[in-house]
MARMAR-247875 format. One record per atom (N, C-alpha, C): x negated, z, y. Coordinates in steps of 0.2 Angstrom, whole numbers, padded with zeros to 4 digits, always signed. Atoms other than C-alpha are relative to their C-alpha. Layout:
XZY/...
This chain:
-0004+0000-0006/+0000+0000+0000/-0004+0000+0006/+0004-0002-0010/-0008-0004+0018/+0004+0003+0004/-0003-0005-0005/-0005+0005+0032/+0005-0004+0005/-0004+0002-0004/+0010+0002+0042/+0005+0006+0003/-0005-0006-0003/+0019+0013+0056/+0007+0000-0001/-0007+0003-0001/+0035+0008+0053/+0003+0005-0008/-0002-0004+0005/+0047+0017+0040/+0000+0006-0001/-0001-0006-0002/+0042+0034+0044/+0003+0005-0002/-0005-0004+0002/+0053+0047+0034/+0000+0004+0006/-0003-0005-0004/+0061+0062+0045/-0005+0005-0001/+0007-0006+0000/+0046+0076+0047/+0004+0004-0005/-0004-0003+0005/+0061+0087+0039/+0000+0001-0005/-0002+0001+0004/+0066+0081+0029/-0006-0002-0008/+0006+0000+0005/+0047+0076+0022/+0000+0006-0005/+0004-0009-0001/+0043+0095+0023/+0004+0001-0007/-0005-0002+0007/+0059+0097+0010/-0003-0002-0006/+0004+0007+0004/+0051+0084-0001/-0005+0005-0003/+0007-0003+0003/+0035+0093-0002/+0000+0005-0003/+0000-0005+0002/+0042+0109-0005/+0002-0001-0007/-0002+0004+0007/+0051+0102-0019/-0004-0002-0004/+0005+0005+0003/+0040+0089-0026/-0007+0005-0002/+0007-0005+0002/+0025+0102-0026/+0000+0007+0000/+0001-0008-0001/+0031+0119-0025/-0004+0002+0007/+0004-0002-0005/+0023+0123-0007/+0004+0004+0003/-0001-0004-0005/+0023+0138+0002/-0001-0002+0007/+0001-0001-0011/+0026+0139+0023/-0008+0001+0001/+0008+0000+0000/+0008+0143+0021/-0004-0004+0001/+0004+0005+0001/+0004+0129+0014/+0002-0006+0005/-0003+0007-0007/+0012+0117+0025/-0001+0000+0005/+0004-0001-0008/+0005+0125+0040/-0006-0004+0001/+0006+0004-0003/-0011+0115+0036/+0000-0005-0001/-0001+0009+0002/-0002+0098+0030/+0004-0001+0007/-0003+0002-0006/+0007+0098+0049/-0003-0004+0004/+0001+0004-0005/+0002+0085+0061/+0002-0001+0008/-0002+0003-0006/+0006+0085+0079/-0001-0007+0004/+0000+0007+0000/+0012+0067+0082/-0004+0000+0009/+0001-0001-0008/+0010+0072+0102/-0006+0003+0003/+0006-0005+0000/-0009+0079+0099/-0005-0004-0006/+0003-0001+0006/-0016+0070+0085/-0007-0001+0003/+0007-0002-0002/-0035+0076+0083/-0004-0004-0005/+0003+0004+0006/-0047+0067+0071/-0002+0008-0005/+0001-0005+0005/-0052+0087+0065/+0007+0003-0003/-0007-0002+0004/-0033+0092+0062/+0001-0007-0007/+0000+0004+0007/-0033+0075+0049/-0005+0000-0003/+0004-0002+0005/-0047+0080+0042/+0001+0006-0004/-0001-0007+0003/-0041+0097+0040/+0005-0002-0005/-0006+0002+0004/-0024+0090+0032/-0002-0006-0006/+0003+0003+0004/-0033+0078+0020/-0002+0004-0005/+0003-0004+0006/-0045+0090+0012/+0006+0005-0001/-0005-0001+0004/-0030+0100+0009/+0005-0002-0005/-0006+0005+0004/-0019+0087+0003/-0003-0001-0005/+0005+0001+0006/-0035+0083-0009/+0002+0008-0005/+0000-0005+0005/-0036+0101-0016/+0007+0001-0003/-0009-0002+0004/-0015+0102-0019/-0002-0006-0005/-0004+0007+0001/-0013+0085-0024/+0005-0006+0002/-0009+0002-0003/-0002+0078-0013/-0004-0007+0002/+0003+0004-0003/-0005+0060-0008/+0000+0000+0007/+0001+0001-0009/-0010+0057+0008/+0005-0001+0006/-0006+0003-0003/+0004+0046+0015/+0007+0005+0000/-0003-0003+0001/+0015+0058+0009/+0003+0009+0006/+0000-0006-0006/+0011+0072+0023/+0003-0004+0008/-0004+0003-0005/+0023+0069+0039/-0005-0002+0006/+0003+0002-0006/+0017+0059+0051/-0010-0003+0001/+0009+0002+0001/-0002+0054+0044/+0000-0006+0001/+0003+0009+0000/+0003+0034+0044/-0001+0002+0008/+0004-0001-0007/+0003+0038+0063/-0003+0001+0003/+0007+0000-0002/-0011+0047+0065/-0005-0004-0001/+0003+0005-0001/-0020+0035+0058/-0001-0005+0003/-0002+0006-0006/-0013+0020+0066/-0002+0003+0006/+0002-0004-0008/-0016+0029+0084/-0008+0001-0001/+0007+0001-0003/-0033+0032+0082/-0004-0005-0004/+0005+0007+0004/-0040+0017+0070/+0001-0005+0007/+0000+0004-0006/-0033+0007+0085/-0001+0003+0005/+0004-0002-0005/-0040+0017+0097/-0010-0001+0000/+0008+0003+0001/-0058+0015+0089/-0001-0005-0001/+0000+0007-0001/-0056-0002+0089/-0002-0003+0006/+0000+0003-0006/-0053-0005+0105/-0004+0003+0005/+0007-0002-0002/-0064+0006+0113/-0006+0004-0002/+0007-0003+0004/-0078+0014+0100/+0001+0006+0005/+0004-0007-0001/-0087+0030+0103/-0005-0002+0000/+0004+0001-0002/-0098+0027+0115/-0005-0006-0001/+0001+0006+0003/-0101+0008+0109/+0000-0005+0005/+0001+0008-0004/-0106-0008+0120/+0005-0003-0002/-0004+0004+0001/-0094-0020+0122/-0002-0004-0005/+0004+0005+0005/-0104-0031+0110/+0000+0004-0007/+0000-0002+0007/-0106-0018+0096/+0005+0000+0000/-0009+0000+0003/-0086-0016+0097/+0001-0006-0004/-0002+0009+0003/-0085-0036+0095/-0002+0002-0007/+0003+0001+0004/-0096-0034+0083/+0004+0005-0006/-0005-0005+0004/-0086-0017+0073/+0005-0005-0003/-0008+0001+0002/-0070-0024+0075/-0002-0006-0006/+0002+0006+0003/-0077-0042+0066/-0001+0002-0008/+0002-0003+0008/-0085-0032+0051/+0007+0005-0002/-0007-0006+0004/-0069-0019+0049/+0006-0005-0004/-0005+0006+0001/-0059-0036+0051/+0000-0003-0009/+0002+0004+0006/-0069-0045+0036/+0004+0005-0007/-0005-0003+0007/-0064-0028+0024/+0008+0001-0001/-0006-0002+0001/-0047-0026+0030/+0004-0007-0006/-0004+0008+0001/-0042-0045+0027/-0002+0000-0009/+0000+0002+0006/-0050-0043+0010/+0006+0003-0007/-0005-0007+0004/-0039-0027+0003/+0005-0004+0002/-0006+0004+0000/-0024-0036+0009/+0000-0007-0005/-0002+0006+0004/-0026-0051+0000/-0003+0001-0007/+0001+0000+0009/-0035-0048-0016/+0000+0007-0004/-0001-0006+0004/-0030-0028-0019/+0005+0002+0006/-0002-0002-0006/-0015-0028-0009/+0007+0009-0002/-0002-0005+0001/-0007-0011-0017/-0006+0008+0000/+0005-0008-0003/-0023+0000-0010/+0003+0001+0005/+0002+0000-0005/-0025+0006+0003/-0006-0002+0005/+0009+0000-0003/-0041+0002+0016/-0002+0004+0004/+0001-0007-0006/-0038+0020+0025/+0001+0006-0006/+0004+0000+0001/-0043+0030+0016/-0002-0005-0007/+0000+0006+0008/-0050+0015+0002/-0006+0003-0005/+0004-0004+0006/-0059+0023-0013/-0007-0006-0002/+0007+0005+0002/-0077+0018-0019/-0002-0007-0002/-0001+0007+0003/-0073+0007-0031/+0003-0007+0002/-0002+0001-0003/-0064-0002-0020/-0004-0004+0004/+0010+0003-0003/-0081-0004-0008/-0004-0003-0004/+0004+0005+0004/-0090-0010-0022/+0002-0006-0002/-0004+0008-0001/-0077-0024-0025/-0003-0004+0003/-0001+0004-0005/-0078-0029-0011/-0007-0001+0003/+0011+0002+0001/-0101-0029-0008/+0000-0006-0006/+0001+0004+0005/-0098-0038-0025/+0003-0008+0001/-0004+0006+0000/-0086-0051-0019/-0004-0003+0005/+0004+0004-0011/-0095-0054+0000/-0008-0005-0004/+0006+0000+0005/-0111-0057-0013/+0002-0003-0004/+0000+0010+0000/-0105-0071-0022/+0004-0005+0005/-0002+0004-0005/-0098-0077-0007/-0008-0005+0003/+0004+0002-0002/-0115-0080-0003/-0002+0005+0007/-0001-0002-0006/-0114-0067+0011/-0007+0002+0000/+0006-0005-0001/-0133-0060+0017/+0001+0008+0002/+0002-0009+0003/-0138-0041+0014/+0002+0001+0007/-0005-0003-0006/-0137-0038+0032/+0007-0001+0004/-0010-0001+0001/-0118-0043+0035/+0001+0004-0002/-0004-0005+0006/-0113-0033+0022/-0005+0008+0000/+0002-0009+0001/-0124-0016+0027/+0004-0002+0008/-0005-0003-0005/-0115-0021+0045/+0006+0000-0001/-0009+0000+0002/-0096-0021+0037/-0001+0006-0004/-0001-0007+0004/-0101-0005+0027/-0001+0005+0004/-0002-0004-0007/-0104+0003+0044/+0005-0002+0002/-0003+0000-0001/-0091-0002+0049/+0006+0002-0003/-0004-0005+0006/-0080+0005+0035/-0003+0007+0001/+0004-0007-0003/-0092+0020+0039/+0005+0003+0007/-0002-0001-0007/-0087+0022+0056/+0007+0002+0000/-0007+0001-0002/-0068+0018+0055/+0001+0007-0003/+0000-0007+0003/-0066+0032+0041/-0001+0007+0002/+0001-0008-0005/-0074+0045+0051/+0002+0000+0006/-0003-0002-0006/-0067+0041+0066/+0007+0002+0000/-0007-0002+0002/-0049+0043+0058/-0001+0008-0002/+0001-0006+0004/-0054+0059+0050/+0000-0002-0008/-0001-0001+0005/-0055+0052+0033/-0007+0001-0005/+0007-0002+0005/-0068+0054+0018/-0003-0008-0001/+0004+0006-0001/-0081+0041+0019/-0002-0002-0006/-0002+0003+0006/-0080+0030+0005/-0010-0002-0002/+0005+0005+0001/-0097+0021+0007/-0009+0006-0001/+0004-0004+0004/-0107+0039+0003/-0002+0001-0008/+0000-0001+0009/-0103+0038-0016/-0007-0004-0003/+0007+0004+0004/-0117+0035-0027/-0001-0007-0002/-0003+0006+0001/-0107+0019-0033/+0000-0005+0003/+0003+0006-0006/-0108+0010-0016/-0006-0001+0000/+0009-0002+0000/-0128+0015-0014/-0001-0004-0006/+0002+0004+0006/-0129+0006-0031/+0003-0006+0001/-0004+0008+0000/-0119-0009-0028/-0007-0002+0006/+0003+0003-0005/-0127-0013-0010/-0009+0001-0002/+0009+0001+0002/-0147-0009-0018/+0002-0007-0004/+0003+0006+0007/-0143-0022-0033/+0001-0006+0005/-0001+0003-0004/-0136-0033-0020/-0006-0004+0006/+0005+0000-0005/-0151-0031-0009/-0008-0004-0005/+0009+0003+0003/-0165-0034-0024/+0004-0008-0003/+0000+0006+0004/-0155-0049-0032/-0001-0006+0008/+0003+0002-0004/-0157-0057-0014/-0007-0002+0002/+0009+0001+0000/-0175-0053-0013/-0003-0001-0003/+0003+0001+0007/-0180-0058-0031/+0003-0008+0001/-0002+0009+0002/-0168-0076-0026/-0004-0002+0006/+0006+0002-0007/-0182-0076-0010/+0007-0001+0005/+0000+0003-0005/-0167-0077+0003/-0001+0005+0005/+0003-0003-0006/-0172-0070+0018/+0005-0001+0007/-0004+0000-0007/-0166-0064+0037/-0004-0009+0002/+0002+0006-0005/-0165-0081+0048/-0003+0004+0007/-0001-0001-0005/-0173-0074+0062/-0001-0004+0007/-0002+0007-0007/-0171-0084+0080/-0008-0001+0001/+0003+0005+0000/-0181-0098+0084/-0005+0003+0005/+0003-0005-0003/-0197-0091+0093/-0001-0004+0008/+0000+0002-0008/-0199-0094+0113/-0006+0001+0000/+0008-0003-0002/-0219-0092+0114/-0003-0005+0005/+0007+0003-0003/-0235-0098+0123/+0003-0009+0002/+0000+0008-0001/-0232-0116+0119/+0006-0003+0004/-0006+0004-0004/-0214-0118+0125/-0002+0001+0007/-0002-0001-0006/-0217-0108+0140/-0005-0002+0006/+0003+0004-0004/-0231-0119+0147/+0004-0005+0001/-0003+0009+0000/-0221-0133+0145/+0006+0003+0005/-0006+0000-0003/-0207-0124+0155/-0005+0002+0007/+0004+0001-0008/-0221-0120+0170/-0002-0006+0003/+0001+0005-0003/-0224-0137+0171/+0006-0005+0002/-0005+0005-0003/-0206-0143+0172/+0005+0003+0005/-0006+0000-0005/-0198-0131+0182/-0003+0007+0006/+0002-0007-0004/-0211-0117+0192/+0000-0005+0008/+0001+0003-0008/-0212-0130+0207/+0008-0004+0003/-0008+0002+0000/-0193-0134+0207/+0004+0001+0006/-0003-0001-0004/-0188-0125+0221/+0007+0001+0000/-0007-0001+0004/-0171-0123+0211/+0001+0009-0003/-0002-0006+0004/-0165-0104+0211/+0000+0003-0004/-0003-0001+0005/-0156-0106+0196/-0009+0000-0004/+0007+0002+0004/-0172-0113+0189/-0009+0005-0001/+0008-0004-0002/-0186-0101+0197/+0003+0006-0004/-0004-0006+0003/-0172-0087+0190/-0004-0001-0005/+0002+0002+0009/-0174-0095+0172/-0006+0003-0002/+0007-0001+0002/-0192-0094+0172/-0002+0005+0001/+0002-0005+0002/-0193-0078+0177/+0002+0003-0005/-0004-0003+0006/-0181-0070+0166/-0005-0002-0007/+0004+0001+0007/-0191-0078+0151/-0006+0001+0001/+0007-0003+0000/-0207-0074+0157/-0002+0005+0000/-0001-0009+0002/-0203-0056+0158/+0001+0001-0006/-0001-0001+0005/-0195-0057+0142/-0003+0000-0003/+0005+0002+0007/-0209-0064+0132/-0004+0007+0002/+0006-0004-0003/-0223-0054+0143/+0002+0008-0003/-0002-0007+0001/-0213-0037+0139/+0005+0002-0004/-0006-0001+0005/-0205-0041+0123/+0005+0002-0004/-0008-0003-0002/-0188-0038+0130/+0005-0002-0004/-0008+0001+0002/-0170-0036+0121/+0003-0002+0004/-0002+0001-0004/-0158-0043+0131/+0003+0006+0004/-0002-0008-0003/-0150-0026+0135/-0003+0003+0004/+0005+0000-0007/-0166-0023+0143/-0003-0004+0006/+0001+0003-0006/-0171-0036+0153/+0005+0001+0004/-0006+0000-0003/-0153-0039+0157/+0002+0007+0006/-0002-0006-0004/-0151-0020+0167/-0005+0003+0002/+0003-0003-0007/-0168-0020+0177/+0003+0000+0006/-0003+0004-0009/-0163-0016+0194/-0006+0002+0002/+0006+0002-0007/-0173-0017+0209/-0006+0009+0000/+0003-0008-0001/-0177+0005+0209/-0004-0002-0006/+0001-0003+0007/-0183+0003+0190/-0008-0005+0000/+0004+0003-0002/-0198-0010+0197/-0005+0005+0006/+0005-0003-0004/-0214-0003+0205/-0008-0005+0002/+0007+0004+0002/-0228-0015+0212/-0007+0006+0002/+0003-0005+0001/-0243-0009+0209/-0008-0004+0003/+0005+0003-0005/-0260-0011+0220/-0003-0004-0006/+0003+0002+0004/-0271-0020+0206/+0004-0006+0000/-0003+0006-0001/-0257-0034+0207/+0005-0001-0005/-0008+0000+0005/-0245-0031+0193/+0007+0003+0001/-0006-0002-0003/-0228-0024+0192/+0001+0005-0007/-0001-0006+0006/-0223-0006+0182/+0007+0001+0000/-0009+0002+0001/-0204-0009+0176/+0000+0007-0005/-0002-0003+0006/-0197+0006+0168/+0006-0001-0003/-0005+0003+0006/-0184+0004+0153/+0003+0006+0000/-0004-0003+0004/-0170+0015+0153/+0004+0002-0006/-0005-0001+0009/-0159+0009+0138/-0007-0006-0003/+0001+0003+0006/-0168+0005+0123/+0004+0001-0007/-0006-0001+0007/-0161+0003+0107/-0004+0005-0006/+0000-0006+0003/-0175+0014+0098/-0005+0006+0003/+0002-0006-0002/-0182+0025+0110/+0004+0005-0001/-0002-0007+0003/-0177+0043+0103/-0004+0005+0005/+0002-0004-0002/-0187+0052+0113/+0002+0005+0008/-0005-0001-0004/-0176+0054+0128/-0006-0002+0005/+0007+0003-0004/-0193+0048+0138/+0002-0009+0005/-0001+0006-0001/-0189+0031+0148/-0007-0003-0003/+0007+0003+0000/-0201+0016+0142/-0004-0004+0005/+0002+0002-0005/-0212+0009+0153/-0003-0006-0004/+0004+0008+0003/-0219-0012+0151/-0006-0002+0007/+0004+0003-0005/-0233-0019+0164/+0000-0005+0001/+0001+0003+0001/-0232-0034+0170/-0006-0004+0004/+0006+0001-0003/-0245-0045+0172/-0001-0003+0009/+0000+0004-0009/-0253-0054+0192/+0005-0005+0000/-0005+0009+0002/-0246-0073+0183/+0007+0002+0001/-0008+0001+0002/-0229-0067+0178/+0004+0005+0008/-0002-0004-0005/-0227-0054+0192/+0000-0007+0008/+0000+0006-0003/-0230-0072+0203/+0006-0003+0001/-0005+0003+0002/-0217-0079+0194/+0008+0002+0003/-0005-0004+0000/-0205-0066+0196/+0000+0001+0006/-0001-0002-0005/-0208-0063+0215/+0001-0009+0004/-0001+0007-0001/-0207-0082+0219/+0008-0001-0001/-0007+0000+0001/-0188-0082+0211/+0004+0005+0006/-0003-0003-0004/-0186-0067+0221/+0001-0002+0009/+0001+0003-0008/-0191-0075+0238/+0006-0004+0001/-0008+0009-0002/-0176-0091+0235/+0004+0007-0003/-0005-0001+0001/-0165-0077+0231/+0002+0007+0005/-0001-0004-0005/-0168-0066+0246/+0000+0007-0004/+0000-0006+0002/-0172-0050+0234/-0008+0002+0003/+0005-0001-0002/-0185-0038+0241/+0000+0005-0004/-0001-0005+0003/-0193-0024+0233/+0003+0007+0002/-0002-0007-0002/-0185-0005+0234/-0005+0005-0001/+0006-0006+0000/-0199+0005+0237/+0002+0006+0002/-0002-0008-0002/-0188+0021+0242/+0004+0002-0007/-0003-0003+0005/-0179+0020+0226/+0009+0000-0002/-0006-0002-0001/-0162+0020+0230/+0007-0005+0001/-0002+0007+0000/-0153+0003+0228/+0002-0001-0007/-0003+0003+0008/-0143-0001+0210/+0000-0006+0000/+0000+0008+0002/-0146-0020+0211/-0004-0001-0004/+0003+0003+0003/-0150-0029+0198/-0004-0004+0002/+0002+0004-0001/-0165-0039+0197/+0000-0006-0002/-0002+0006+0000/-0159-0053+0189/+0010-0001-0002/-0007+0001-0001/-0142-0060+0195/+0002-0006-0002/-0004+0006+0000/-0128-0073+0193/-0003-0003+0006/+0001+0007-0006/-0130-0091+0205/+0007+0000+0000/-0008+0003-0003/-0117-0098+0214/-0002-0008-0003/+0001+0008+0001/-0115-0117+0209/-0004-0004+0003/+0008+0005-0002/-0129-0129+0209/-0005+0004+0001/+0004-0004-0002/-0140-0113+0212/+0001+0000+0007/+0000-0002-0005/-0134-0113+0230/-0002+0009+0002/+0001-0008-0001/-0135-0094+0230/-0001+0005-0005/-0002-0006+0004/-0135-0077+0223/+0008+0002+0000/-0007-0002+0000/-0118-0072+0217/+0001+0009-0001/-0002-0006+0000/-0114-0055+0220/+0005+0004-0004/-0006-0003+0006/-0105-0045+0205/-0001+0006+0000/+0001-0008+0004/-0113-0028+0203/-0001+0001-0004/-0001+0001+0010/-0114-0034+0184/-0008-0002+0000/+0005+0002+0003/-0130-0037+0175/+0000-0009-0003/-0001+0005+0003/-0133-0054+0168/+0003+0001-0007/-0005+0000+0006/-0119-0058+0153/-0004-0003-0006/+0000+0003+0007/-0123-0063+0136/-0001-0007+0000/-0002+0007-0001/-0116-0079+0139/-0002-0003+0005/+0003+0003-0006/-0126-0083+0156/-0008+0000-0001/+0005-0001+0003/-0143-0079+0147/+0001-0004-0006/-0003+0007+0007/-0135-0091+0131/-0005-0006+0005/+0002+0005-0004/-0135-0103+0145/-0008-0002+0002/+0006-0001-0004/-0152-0099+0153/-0006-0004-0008/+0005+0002+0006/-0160-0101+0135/+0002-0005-0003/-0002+0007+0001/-0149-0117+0130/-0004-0006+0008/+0005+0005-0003/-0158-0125+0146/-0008+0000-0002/+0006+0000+0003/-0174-0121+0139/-0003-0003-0006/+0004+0005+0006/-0174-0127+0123/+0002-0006+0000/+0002+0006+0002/-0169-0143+0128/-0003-0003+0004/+0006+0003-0001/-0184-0145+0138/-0004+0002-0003/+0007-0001+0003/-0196-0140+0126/+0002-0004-0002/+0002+0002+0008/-0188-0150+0112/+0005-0007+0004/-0003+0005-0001/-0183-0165+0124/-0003-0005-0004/+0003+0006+0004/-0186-0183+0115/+0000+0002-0007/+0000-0003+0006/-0186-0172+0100/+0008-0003-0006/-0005+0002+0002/-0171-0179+0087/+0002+0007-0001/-0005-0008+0002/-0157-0169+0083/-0002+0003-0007/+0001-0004+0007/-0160-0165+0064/-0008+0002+0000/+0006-0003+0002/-0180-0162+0068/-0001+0006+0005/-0001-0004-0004/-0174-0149+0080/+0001+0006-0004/-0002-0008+0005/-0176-0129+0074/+0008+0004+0004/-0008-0003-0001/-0160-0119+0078/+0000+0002+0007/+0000-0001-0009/-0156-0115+0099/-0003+0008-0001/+0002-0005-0002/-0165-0101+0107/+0005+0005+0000/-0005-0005-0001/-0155-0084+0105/-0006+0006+0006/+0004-0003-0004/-0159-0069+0117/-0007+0004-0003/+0007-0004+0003/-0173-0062+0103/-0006-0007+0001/+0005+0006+0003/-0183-0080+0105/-0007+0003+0003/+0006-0002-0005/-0195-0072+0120/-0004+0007-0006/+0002-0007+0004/-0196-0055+0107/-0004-0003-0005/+0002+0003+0005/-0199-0066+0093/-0006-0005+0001/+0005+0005+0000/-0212-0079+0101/-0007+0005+0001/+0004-0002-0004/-0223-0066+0111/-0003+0006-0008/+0003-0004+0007/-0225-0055+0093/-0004-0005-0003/+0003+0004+0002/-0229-0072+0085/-0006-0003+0001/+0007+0001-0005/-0243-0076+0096/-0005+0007-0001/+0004-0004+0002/-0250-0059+0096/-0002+0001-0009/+0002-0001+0009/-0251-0060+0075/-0005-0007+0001/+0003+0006+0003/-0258-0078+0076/-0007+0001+0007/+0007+0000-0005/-0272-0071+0092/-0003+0008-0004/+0006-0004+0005/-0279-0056+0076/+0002+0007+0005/-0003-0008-0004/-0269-0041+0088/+0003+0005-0007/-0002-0004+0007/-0268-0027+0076/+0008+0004+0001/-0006-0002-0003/-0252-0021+0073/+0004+0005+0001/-0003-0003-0008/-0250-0005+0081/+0001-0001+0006/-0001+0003-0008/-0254-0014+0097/+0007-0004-0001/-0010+0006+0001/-0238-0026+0092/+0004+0005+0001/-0007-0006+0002/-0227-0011+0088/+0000+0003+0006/-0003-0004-0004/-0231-0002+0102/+0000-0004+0008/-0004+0005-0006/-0230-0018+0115/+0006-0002+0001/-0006+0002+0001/-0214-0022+0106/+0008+0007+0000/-0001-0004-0001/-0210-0003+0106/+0005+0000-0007/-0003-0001+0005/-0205-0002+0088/-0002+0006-0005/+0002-0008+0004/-0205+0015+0078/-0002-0003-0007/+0003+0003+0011/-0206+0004+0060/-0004-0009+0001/+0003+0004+0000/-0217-0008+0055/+0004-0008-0004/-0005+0005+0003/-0204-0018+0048/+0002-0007+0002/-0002+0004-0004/-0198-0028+0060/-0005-0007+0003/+0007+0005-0005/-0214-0035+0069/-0003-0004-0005/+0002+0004+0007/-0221-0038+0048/+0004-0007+0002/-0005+0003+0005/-0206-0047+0045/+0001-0007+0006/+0000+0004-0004/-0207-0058+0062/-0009-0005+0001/+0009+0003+0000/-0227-0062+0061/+0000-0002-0007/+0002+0003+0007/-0224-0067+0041/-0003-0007+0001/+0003+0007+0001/-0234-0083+0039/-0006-0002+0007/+0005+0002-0007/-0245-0081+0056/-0004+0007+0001/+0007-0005+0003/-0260-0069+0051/-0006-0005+0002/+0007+0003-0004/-0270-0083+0059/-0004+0006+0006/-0005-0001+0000/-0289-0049+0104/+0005+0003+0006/+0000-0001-0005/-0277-0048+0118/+0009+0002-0004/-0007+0002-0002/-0258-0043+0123/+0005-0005-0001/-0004+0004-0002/-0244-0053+0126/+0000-0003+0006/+0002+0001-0008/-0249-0054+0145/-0009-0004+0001/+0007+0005+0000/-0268-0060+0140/+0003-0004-0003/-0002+0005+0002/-0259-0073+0130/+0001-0005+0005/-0002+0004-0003/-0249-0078+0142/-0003-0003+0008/+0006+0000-0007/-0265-0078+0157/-0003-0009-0001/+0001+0009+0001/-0269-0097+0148/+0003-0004+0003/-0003+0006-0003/-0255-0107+0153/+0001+0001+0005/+0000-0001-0009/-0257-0100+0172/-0004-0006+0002/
């Protein structure tokens, strides 16, 4: 049975039901109560593990289909404490399990949905041809939902953890591997100082810095995208020290800090001149350093917003069809996403003999996992700022 608000029995007249049906004392009913006009995610937890120890099934308790419904579409629509991009992303993976349980086990449930259930469903995405990491992001996402209703997390049982390992070695034993995005390094981004640093085109002087910060200070988009003008400091030697408040795995509560070099600080102060940005040397200004254009690059568009997702797509689709112009289509590698600068500037540092803790701690990576997994095949010493001092 899925979940559905509608049908409801009379609380009452439940309550009757339960006393009946199970012998429950006033006692006990005091912790299977729900207030429809208060529901808390620790009262359905409390009402749950009760319900487990009686035996009573879940649904059966007055008013649990609506506590559920009320908050599963409350965490949907705005997570805890989730980036609009991680929601997209939840909702997309919770979607993939719900639609599954309705259609090929449509007498479960998917709230709370039992292990077995979970491993189905690993097992079915898995001769879908689904990749490992999909399928560890829809078991967070079955993670999450679960806990954020109050219910028992399905995807701790031993069951699951054995499904999604075997899953993970027959992948890695059939060789396929993460795709990761197409790299933006050294070679492309001489070819973009020759096509577009003498441009005089806003948009275009924008472009080039945004990617030459990126690569130089092997930025996520999250990052680059919410430097503001306070979070830049020039520095007498000729560089610029940007400190990094969100990252994704600084734990230390410490912002990070990247240097960039005299070249790219060039770059970057050139864009700012056609866009009438100055530096904030009192500190005290929330503008972003990189903005929206108005049409044709006429101007700076003022929004208060960071650069979107979708406006850095852009910025990175004009890039790679100057690197890879005259290039056919089918000899063309997949379009820049916003890891290419992250992914080019490690790759160059693996293929100039940088060891790699200096990688991990220029890319500011707690596990060697990542950087490994980006420099495989390019083990062919400077930075990613002496790298990038050549094509000056």
């Amino acid at each position: 049975m899925n979940i559905s608000i509608h049908n409801q029995p009379d609380k009452f007249e439940t309550e009757k039901k339960l006393r009946e049906n199970y012998g429950l004392s006033p006692f006990q009913l005091k912790d299977l109560r729900l207030d429809p006009d208060a529901l808390e995610v620790e009262n359905i937890t409390k009402a749950v593990e009760r319900a487990n120890e009686i035996g009573i099934p879940l649904y059966d308790i007055p008013y649990m289909i609506e506590a559920v419904s009320v908050l599963l579409n409350d965490f949907l629509n705005n997570g805890i404490n989730h980036r609009q991009r991680s929601l997209e992303r939840l909702n997309r993976a919770w979607r993939s399990f719900e639609k599954y349980v309705i259609s090929k086990h449509p007498s479960e449930t998917y709230i709370p949905s039992k292990p077995k259930l979970v491993c189905d469903f690993i097992n079915d995405r898995h001769k879908q041809g689904i990749h490992r990491n999909t399928l560890k992001l829809e078991l967070w996402a079955i993670r999450s939902v679960h806990r954020a209703t109050g219910m028992p997390d399905p995807t701790v049982a031993k069951s699951v953890e054995k499904a999604i390992g075997r899953v993970i070695n027959d992948q890695v034993n059939n060789e396929i591997f993460i795709k990761q995005a197409t790299p933006l390094g050294y070679d492309a981004i001489t070819v973009l100082l020759k096509q577009w640093r003498l441009s005089g085109d806003l948009s275009t002087s924008r472009d080039l810095a945004y990617i030459v910060a990126g690569y130089e200070g092997l930025l996520r988009h999250s990052e680059i995208a919410n430097i503001r003008m306070r979070h830049i400091t020039p520095l007498e030697n000729g560089t610029l020290r940007i400190v990094l408040p969100i990252t994704k795995t600084n734990h230390s509560g410490d912002a990070d800090v990247i240097i960039i070099s005299k070249n790219s600080r060039a770059i970057i102060e050139e864009y700012m001149t056609l866009a009438g940005i100055v530096f904030d040397f009192k500190k005290t200004t929330q503008d972003y350093l990189f903005k929206p254009t108005l049409a044709w690059g006429e101007g700076i568009k003022e929004t208060g917003k960071p650069l979107s997702h979708n406006a850095v797509m852009k910025i990175l689709g004009k890039a790679f069809n100057v690197v890879y112009n005259g290039i056919e289509d089918e000899e063309r590698p997949k379009k820049y996403t916003a890891h290419s600068m992250r992914v080019g500037a490690a790759q160059d540092m693996f293929k100039r003999g940088v060891e790699l803790s200096r990688i991990m701690k220029a890319g500011r990576w707690s596990s060697s996992d990542m950087p490994m997994r980006y420099g495989r095949g390019h083990v062919d010493d400077g930075a990613a700022s002496e790298i990038l001092n050549d094509a000056f």
